[in-house]
PDB file of N, H, CA, C and O in Angstrom:
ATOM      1  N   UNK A   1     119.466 -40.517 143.028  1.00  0.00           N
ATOM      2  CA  UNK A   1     119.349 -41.863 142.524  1.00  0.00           C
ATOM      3  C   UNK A   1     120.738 -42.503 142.518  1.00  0.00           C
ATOM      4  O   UNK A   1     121.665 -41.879 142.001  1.00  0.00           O
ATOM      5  N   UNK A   2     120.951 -43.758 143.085  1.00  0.00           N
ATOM      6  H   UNK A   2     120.198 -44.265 143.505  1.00  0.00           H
ATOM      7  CA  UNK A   2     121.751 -44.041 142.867  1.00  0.00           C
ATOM      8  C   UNK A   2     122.301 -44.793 141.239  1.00  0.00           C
ATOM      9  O   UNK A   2     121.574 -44.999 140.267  1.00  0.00           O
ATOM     10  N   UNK A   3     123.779 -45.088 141.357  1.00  0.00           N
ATOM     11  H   UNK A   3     124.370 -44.921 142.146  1.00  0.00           H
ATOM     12  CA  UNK A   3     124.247 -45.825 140.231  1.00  0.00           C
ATOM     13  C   UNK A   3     123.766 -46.965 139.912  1.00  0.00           C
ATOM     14  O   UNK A   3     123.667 -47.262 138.721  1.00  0.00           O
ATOM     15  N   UNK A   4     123.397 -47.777 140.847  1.00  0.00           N
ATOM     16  H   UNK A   4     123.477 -47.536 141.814  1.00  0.00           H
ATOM     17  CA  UNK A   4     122.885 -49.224 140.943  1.00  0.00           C
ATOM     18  C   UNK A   4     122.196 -49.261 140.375  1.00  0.00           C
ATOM     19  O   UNK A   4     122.296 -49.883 139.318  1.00  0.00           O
ATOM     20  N   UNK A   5     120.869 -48.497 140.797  1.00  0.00           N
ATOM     21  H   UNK A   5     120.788 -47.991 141.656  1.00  0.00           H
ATOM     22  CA  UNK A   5     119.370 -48.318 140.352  1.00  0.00           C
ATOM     23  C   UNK A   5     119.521 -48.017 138.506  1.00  0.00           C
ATOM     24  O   UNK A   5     118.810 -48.747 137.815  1.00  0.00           O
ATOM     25  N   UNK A   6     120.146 -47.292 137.985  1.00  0.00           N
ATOM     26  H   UNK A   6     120.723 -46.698 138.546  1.00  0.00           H
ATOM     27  CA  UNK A   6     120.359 -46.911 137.121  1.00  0.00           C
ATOM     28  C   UNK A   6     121.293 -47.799 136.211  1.00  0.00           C
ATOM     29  O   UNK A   6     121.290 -47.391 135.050  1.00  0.00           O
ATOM     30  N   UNK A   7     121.937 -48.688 136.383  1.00  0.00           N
ATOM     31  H   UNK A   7     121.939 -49.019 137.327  1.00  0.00           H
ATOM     32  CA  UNK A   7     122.800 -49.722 135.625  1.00  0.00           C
ATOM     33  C   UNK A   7     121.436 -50.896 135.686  1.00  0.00           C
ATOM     34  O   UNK A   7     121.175 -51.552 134.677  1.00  0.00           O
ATOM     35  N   UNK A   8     120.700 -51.049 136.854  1.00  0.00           N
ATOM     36  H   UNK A   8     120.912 -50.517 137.674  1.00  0.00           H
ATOM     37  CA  UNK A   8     119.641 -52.409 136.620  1.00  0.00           C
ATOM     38  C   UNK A   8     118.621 -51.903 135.940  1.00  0.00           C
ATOM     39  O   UNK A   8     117.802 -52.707 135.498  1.00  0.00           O
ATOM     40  N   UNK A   9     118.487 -50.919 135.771  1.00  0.00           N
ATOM     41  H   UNK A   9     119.153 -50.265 136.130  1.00  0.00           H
ATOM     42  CA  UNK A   9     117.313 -50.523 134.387  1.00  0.00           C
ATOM     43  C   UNK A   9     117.631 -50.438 133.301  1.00  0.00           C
ATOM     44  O   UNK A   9     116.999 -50.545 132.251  1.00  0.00           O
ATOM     45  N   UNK A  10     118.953 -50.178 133.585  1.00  0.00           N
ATOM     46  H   UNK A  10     119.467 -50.091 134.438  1.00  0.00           H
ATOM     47  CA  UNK A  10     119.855 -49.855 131.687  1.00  0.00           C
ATOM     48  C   UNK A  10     119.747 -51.759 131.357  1.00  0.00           C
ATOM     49  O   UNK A  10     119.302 -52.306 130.349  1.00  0.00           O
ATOM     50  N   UNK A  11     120.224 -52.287 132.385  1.00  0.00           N
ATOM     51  H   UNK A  11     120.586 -51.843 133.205  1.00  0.00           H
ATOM     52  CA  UNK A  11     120.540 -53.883 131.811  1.00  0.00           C
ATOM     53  C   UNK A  11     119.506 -54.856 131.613  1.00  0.00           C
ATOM     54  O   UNK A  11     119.538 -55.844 130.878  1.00  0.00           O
ATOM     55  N   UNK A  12     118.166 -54.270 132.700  1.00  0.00           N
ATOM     56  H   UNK A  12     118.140 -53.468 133.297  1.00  0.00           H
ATOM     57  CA  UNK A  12     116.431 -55.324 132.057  1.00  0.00           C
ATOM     58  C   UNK A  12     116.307 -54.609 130.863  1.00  0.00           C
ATOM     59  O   UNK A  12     115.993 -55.287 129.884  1.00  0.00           O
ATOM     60  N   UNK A  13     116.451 -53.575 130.720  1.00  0.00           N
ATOM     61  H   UNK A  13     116.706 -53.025 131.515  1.00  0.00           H
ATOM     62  CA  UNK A  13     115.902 -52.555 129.630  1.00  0.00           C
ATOM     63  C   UNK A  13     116.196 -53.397 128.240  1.00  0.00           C
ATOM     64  O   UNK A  13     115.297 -53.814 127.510  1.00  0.00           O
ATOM     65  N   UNK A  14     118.025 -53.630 127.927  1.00  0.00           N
ATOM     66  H   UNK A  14     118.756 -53.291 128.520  1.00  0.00           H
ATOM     67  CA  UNK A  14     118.403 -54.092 127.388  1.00  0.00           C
ATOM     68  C   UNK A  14     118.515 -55.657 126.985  1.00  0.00           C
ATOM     69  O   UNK A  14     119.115 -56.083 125.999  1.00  0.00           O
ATOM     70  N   UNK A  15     117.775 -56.471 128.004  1.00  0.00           N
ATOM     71  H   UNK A  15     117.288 -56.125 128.805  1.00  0.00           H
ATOM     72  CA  UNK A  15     117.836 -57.636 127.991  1.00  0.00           C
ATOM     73  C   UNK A  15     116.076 -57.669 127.618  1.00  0.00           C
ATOM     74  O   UNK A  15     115.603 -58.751 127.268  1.00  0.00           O
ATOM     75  N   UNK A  16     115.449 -56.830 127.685  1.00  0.00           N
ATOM     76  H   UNK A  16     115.833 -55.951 127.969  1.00  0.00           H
ATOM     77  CA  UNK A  16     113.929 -56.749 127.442  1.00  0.00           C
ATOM     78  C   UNK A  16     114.413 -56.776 125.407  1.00  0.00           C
ATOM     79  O   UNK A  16     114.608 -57.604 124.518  1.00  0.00           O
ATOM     80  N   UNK A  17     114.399 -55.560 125.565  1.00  0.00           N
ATOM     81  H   UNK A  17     114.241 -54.887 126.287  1.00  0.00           H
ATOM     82  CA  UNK A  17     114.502 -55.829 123.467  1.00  0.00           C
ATOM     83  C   UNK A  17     115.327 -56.598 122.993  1.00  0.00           C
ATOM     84  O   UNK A  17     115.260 -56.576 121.764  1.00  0.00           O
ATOM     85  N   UNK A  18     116.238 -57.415 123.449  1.00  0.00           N
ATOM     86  H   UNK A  18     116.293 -57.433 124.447  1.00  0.00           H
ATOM     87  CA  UNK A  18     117.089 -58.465 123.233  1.00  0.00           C
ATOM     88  C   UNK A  18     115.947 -59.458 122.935  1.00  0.00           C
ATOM     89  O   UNK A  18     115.701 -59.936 121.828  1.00  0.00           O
ATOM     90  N   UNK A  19     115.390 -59.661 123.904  1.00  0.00           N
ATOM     91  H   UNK A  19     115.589 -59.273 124.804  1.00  0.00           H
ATOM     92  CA  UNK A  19     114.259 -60.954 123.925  1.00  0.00           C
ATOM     93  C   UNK A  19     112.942 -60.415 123.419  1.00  0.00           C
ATOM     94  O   UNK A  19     111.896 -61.059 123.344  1.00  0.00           O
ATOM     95  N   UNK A  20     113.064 -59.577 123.196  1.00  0.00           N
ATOM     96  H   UNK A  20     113.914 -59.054 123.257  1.00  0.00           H
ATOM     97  CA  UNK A  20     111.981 -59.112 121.933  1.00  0.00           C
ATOM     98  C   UNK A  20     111.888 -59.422 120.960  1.00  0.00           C
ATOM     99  O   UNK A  20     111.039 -60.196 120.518  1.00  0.00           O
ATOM    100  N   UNK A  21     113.187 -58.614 120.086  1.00  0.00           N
ATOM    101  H   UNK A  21     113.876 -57.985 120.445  1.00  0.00           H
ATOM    102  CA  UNK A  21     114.245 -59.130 119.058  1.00  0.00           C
ATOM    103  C   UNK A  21     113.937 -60.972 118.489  1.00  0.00           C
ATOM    104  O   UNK A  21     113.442 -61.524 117.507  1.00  0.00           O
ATOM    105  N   UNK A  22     114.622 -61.416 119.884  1.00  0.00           N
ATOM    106  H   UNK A  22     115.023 -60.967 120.682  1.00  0.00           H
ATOM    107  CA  UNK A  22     114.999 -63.027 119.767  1.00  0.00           C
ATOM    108  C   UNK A  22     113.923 -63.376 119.622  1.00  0.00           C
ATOM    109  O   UNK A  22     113.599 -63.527 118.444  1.00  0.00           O
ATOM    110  N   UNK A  23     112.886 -63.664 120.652  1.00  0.00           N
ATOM    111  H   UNK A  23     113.149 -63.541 121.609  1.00  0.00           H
ATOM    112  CA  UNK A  23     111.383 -64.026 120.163  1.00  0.00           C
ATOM    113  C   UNK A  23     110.820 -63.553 118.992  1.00  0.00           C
ATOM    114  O   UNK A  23     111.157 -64.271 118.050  1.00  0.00           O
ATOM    115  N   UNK A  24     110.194 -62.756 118.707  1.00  0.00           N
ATOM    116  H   UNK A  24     109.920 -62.173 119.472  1.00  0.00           H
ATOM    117  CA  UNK A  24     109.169 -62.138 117.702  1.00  0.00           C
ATOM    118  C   UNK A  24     110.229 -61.711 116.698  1.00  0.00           C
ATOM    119  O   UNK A  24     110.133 -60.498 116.515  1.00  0.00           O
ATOM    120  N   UNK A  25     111.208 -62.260 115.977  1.00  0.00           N
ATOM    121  H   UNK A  25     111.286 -63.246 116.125  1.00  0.00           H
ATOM    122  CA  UNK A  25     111.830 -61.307 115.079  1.00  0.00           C
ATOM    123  C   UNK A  25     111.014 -60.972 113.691  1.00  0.00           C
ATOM    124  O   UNK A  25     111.067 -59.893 113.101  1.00  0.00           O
ATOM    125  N   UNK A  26     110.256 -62.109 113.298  1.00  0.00           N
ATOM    126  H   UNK A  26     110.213 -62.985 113.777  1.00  0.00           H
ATOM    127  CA  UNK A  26     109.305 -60.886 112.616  1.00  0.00           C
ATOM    128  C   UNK A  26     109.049 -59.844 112.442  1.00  0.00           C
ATOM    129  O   UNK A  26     108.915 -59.245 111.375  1.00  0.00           O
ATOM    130  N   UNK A  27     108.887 -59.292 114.086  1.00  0.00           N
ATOM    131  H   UNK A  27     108.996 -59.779 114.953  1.00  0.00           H
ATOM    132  CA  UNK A  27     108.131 -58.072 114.360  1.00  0.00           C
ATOM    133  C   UNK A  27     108.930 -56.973 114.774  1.00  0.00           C
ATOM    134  O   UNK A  27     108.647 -55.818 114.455  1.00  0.00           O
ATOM    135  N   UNK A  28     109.799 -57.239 115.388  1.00  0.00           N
ATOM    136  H   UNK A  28     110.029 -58.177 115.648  1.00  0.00           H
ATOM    137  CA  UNK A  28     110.829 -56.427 116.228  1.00  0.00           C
ATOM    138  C   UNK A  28     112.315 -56.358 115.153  1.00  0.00           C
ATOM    139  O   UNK A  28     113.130 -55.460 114.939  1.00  0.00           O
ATOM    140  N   UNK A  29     112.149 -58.027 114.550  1.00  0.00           N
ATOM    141  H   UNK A  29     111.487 -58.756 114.725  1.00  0.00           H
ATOM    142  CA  UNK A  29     113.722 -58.159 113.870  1.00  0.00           C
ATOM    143  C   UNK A  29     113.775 -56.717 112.535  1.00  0.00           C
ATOM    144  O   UNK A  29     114.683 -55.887 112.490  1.00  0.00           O
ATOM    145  N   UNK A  30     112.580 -56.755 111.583  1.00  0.00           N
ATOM    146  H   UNK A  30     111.843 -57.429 111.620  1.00  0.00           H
ATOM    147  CA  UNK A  30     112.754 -55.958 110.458  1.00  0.00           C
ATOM    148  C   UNK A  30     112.725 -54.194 111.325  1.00  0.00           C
ATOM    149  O   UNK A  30     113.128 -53.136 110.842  1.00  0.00           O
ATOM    150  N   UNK A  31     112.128 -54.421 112.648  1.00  0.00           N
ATOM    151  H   UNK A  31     111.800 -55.280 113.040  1.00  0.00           H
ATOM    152  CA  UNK A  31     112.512 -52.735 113.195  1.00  0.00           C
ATOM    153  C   UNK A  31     113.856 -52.365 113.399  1.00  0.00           C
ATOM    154  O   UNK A  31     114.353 -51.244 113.293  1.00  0.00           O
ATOM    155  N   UNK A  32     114.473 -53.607 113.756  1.00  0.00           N
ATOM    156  H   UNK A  32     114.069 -54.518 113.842  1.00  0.00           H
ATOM    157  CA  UNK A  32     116.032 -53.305 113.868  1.00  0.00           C
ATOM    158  C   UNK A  32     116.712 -53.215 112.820  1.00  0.00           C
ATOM    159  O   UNK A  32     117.785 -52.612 112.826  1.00  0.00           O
ATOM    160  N   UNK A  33     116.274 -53.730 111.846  1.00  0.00           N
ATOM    161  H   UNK A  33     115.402 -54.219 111.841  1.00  0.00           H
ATOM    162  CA  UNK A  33     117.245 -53.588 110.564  1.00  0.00           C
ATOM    163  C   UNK A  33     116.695 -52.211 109.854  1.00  0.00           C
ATOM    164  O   UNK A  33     117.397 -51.426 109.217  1.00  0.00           O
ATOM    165  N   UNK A  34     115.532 -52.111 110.060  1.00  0.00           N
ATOM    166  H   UNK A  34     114.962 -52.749 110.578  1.00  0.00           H
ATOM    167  CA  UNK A  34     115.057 -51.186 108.751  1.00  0.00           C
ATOM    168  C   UNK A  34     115.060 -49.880 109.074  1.00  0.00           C
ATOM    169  O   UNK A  34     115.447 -49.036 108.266  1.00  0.00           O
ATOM    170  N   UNK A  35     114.603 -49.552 110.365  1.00  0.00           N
ATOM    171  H   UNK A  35     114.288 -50.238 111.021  1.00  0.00           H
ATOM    172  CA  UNK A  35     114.109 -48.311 111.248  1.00  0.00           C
ATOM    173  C   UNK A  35     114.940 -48.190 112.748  1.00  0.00           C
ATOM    174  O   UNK A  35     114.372 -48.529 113.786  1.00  0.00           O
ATOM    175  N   UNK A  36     116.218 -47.717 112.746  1.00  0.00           N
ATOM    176  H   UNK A  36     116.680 -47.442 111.903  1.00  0.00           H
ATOM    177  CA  UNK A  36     116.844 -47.476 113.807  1.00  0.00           C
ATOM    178  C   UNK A  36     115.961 -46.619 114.997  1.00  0.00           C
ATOM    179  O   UNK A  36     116.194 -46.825 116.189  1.00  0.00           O
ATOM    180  N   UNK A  37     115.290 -45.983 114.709  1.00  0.00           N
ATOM    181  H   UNK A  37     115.102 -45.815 113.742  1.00  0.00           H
ATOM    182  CA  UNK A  37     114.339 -45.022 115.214  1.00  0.00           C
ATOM    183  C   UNK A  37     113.497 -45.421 116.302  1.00  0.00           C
ATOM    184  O   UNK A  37     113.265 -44.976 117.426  1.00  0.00           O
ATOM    185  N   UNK A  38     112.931 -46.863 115.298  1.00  0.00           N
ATOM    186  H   UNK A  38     113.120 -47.225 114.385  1.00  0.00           H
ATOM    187  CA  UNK A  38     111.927 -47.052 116.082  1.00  0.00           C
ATOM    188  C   UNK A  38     113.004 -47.953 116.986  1.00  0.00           C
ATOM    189  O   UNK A  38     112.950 -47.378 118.073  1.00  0.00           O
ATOM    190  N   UNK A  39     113.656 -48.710 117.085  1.00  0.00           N
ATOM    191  H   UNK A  39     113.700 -49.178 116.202  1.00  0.00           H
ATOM    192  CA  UNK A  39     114.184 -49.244 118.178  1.00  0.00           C
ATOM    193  C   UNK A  39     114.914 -48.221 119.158  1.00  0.00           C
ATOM    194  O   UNK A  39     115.066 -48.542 120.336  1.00  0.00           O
ATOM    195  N   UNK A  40     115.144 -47.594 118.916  1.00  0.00           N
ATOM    196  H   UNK A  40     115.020 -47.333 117.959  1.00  0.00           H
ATOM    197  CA  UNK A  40     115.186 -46.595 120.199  1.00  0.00           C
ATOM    198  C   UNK A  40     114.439 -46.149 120.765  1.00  0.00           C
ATOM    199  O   UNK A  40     114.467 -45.929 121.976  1.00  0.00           O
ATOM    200  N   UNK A  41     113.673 -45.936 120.078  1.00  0.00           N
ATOM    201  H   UNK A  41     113.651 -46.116 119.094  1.00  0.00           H
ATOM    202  CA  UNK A  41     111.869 -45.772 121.061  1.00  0.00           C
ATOM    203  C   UNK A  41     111.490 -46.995 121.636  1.00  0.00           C
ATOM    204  O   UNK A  41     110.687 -46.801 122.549  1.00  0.00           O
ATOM    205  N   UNK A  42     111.783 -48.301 121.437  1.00  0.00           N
ATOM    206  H   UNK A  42     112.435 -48.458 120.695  1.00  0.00           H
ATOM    207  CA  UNK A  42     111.492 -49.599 121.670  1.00  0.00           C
ATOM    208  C   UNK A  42     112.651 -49.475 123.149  1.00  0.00           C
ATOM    209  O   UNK A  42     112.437 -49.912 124.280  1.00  0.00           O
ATOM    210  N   UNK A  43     113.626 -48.885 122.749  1.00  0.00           N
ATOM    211  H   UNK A  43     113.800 -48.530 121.830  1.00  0.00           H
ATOM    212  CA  UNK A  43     114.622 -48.617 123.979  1.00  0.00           C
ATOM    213  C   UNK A  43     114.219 -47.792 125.411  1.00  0.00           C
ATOM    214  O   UNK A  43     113.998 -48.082 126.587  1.00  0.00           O
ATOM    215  N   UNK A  44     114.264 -46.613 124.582  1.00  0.00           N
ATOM    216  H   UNK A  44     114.443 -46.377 123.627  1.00  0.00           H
ATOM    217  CA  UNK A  44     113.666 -45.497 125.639  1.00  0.00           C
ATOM    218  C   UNK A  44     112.613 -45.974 126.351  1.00  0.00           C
ATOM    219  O   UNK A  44     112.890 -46.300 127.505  1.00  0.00           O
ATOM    220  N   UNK A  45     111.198 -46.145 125.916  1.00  0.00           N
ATOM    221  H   UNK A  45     110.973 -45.880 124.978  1.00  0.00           H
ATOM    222  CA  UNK A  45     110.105 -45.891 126.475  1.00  0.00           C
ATOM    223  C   UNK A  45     109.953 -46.903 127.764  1.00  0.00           C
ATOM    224  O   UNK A  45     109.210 -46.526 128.671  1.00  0.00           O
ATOM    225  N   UNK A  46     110.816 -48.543 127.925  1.00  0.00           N
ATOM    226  H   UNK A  46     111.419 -48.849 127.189  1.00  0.00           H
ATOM    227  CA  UNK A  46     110.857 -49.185 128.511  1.00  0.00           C
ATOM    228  C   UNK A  46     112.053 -48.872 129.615  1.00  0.00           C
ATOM    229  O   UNK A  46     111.970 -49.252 130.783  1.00  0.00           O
ATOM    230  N   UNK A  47     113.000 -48.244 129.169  1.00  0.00           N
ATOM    231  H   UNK A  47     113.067 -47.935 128.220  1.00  0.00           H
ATOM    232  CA  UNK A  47     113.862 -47.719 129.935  1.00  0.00           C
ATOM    233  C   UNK A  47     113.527 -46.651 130.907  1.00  0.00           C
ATOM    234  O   UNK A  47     114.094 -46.703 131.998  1.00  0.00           O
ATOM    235  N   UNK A  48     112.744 -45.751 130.688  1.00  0.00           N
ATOM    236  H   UNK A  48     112.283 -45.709 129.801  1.00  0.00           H
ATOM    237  CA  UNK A  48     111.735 -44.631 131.466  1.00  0.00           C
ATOM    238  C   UNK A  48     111.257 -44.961 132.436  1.00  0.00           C
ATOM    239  O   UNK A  48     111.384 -44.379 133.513  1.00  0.00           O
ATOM    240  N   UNK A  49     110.466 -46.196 132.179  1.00  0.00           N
ATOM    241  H   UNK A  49     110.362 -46.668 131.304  1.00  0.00           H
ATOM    242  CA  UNK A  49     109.001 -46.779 132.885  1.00  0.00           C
ATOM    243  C   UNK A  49     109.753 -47.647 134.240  1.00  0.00           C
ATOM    244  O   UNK A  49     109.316 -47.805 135.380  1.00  0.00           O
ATOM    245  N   UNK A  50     111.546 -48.309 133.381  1.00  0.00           N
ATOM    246  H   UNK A  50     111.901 -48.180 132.455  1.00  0.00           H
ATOM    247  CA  UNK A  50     111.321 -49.071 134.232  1.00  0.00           C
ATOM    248  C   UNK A  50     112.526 -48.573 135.560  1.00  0.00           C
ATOM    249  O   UNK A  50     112.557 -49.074 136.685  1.00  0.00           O
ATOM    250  N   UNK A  51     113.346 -47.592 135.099  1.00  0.00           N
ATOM    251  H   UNK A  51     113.321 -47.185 134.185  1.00  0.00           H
ATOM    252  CA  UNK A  51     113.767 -46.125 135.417  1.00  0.00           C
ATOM    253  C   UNK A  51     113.067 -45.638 136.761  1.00  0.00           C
ATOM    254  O   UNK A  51     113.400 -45.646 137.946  1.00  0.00           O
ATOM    255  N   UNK A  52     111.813 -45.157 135.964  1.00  0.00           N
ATOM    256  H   UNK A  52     111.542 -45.150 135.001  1.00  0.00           H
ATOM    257  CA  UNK A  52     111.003 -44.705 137.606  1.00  0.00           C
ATOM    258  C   UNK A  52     110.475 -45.806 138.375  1.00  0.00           C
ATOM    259  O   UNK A  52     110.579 -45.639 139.590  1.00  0.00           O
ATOM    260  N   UNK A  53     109.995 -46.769 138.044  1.00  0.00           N
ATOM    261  H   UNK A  53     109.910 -46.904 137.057  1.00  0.00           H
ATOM    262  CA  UNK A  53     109.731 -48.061 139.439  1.00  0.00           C
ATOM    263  C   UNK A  53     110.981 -48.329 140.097  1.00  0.00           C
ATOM    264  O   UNK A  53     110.898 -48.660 141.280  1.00  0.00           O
ATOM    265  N   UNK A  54     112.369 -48.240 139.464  1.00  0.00           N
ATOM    266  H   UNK A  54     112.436 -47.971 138.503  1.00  0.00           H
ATOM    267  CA  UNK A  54     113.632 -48.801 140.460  1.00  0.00           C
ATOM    268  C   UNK A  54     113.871 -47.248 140.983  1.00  0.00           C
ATOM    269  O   UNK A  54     114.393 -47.227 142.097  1.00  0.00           O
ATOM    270  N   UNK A  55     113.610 -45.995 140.438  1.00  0.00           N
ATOM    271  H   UNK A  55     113.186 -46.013 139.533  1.00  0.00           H
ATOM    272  CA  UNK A  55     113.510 -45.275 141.648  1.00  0.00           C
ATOM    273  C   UNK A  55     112.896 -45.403 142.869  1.00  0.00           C
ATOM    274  O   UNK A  55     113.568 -45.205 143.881  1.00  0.00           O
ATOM    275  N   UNK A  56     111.579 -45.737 142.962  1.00  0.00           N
ATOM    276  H   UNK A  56     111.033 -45.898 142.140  1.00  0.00           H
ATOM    277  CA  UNK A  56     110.730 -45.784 143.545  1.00  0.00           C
ATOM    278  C   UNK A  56     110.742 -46.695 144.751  1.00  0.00           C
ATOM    279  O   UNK A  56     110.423 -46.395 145.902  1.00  0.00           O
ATOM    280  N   UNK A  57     111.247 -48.085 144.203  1.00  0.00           N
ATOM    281  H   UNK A  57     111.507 -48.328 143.268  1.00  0.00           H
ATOM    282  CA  UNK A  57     111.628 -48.944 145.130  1.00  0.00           C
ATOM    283  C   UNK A  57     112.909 -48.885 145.677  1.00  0.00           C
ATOM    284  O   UNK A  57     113.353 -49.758 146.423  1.00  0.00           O
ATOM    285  N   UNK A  58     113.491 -47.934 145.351  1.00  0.00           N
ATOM    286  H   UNK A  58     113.131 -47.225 144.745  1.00  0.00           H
ATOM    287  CA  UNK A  58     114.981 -47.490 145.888  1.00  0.00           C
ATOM    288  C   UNK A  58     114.894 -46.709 146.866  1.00  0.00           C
ATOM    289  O   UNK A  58     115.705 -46.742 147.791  1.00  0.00           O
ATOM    290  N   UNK A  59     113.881 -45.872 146.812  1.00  0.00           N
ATOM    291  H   UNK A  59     113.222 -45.845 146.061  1.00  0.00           H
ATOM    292  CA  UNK A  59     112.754 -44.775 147.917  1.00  0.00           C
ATOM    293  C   UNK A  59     112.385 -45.735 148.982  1.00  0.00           C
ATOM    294  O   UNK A  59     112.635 -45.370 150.131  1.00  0.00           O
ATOM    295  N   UNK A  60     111.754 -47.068 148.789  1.00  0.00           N
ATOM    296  H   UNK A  60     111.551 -47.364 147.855  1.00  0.00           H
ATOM    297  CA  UNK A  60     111.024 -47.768 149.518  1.00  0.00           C
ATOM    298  C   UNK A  60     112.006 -48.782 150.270  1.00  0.00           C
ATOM    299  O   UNK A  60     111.999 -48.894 151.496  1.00  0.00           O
ATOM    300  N   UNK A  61     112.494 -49.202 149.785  1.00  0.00           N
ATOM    301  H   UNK A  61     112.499 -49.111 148.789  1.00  0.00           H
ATOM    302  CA  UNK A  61     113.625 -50.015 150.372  1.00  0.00           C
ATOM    303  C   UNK A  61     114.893 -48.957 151.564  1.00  0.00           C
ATOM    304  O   UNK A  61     115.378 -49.243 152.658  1.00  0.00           O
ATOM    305  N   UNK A  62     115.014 -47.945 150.835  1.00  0.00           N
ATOM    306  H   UNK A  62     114.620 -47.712 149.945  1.00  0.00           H
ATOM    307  CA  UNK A  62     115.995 -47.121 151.885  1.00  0.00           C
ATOM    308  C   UNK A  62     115.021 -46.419 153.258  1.00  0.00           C
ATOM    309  O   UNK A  62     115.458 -46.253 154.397  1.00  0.00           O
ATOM    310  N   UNK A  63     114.104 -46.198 152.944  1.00  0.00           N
ATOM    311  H   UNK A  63     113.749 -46.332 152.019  1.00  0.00           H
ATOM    312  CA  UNK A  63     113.265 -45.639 154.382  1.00  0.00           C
ATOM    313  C   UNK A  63     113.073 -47.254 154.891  1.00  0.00           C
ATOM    314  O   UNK A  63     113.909 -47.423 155.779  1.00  0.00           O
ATOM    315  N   UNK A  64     112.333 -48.446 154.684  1.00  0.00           N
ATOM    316  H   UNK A  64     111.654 -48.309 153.963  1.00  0.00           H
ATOM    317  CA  UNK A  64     112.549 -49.331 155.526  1.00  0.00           C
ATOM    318  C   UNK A  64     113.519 -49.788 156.403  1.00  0.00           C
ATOM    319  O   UNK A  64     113.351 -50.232 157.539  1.00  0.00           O
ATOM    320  N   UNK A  65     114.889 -49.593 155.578  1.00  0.00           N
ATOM    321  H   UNK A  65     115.026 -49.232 154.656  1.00  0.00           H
ATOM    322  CA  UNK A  65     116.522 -49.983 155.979  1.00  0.00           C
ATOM    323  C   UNK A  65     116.745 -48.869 157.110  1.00  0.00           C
ATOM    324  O   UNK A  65     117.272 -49.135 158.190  1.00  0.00           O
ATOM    325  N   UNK A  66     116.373 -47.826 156.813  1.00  0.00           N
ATOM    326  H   UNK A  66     115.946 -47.610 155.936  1.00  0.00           H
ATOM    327  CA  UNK A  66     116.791 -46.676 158.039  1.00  0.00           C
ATOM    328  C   UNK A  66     115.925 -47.005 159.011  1.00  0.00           C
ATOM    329  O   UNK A  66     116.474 -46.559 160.019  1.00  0.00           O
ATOM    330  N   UNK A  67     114.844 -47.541 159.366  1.00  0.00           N
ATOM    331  H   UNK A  67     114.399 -47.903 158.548  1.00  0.00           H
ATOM    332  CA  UNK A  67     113.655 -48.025 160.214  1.00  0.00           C
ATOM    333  C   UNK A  67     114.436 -49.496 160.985  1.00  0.00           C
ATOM    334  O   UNK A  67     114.419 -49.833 162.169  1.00  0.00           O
ATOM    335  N   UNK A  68     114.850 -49.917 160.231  1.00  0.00           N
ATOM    336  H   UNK A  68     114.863 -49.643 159.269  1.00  0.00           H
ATOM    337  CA  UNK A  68     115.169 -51.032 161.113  1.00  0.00           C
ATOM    338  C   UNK A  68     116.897 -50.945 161.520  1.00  0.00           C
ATOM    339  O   UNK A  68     117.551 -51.811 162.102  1.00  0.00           O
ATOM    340  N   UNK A  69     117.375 -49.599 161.003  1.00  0.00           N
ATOM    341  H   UNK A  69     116.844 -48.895 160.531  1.00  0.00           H
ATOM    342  CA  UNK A  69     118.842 -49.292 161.738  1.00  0.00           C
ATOM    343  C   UNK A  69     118.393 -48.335 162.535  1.00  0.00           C
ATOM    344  O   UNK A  69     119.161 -47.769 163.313  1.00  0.00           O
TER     345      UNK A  69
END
């Protein structure tokens, strides 16, 4: 895997519960203050998911690129 792939999932990841946060703070805001826990699970689980699709298309994009070199 490359680095790339892995810095653009760390940074939607992070810009995802940002705007979680910002929108719904109701819901998301008292998880951040109250329960560190759960926002890391709010972290992780989106970071995983979105982790393996930029693998995936990192798979898909490099066999096309070698096809047309």
């Amino acid at each position: 895997m490359k680095g790339v792939t892995f810095a653009a999932a760390f940074i939607l990841t992070a810009c995802l519960v940002i705007a979680g946060i910002a929108l719904y703070p109701n819901i998301f805001g008292q998880a951040a203050t109250n329960n560190n826990d759960l926002v890391f699970a709010f972290f992780l689980g989106p970071f995983c998911v979105l982790l393996f699709f930029a693998w995936i298309g990192e798979k898909i994009v490099l066999k096309v690129w070698k096809r047309k070199g």
